[in-house]
N, C-alpha and C positions, 0 to 999 in steps of 0.2 A: 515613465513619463506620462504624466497627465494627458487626456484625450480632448476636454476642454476643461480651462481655468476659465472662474466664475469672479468675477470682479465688481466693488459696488460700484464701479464705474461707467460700468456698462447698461446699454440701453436692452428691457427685458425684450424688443423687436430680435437684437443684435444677439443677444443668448439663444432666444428662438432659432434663430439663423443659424449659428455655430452650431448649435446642439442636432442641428435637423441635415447637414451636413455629413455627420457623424452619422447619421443615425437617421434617414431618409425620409423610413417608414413611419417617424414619432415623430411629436412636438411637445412643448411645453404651456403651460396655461398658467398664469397667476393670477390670484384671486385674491381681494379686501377677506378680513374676517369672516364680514356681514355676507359676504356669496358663497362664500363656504358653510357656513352653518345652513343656509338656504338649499344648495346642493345637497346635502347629507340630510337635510327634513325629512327628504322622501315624498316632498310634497309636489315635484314636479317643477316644470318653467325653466324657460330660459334662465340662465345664471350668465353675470359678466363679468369678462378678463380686464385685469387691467391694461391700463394704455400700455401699444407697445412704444410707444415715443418717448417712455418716465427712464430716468434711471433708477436701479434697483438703491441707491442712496437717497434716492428721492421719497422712497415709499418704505424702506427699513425704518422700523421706531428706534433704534440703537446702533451702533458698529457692535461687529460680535468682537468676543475677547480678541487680541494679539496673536494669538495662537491657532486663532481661527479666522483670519482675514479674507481668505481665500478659497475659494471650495473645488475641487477638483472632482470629474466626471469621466470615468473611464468606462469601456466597452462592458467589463465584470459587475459594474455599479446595478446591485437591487433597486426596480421602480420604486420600490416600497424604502429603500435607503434614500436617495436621492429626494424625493418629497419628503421625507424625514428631515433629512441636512437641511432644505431648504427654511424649514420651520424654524429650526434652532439656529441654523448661524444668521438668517437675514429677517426673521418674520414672518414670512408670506408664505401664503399657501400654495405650493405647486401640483401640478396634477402633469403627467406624460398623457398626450392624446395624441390619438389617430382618427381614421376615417376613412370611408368607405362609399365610393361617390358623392351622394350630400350628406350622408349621415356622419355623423361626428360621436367619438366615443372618448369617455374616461378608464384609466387604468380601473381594474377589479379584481377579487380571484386570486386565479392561481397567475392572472400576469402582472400582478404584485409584489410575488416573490421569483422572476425571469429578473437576469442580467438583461443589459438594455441592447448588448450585441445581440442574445438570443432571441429577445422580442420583437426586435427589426427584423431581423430573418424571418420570424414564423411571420410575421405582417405581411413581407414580401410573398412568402411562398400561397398564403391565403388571399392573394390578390385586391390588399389594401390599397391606398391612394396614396403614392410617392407625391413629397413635399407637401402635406396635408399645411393648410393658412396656418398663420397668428391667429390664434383665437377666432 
């Protein structure tokens, strides 16, 4: 059984919410193209999420095939899979983020290839910030 189902239905705030439920110590971040190639410059700055108020249908350029309507998110799922999936079945760029009183961080590394159960724990145990924002 699925831990959370990803629907184009739903509002990316309302993903954030489920997902971080699950999974306390994380979050989710989505990004336009254009903030993503900007983030990876290496050139530095602020980068911005999109609204959490859009539905992810709202911002998909396509429906993925029939067979991919759906995406499912469980405890065993690779950060580095799940921002994967996110690309291919809806478009958009995802990023798993946490934080750490004001500092706010993106997945790296070796917590790339962590299951998203085992990344929440080592979060918790290094005394990250439970229910890190939207964006």
């Amino acid at each position: 059984m699925a831990d959370i189902g990803i629907s184009r239905r739903k509002l990316l705030r309302t993903i954030h919410n489920e997902f971080q439920e699950k999974y306390p110590y994380l979050g989710l971040a989505f990004f336009t193209e254009a903030e993503w190639t900007k983030a990876r410059s290496g050139k530095g700055g602020t980068i911005k999420c999109l609204p959490g108020d859009k539905k992810l249908a709202e911002l998909c350029p396509a429906p993925p095939p029939k067979d991919e309507r759906e995406l499912s998110i469980r405890g065993n799922t690779l950060v580095q899979t799940l921002e994967d999936n996110f690309l291919k079945m809806y478009g958009l760029h995802v990023q798993v983020t946490y934080r750490k009183g004001d500092k706010a961080y993106y997945t790296s590394g070796d917590n790339q290839t962590m299951n998203l159960a085992n990344l929440n724990k080592k979060l918790e145990a290094e005394g990250f910030t439970k229910n890190p924002p939207y964006c």
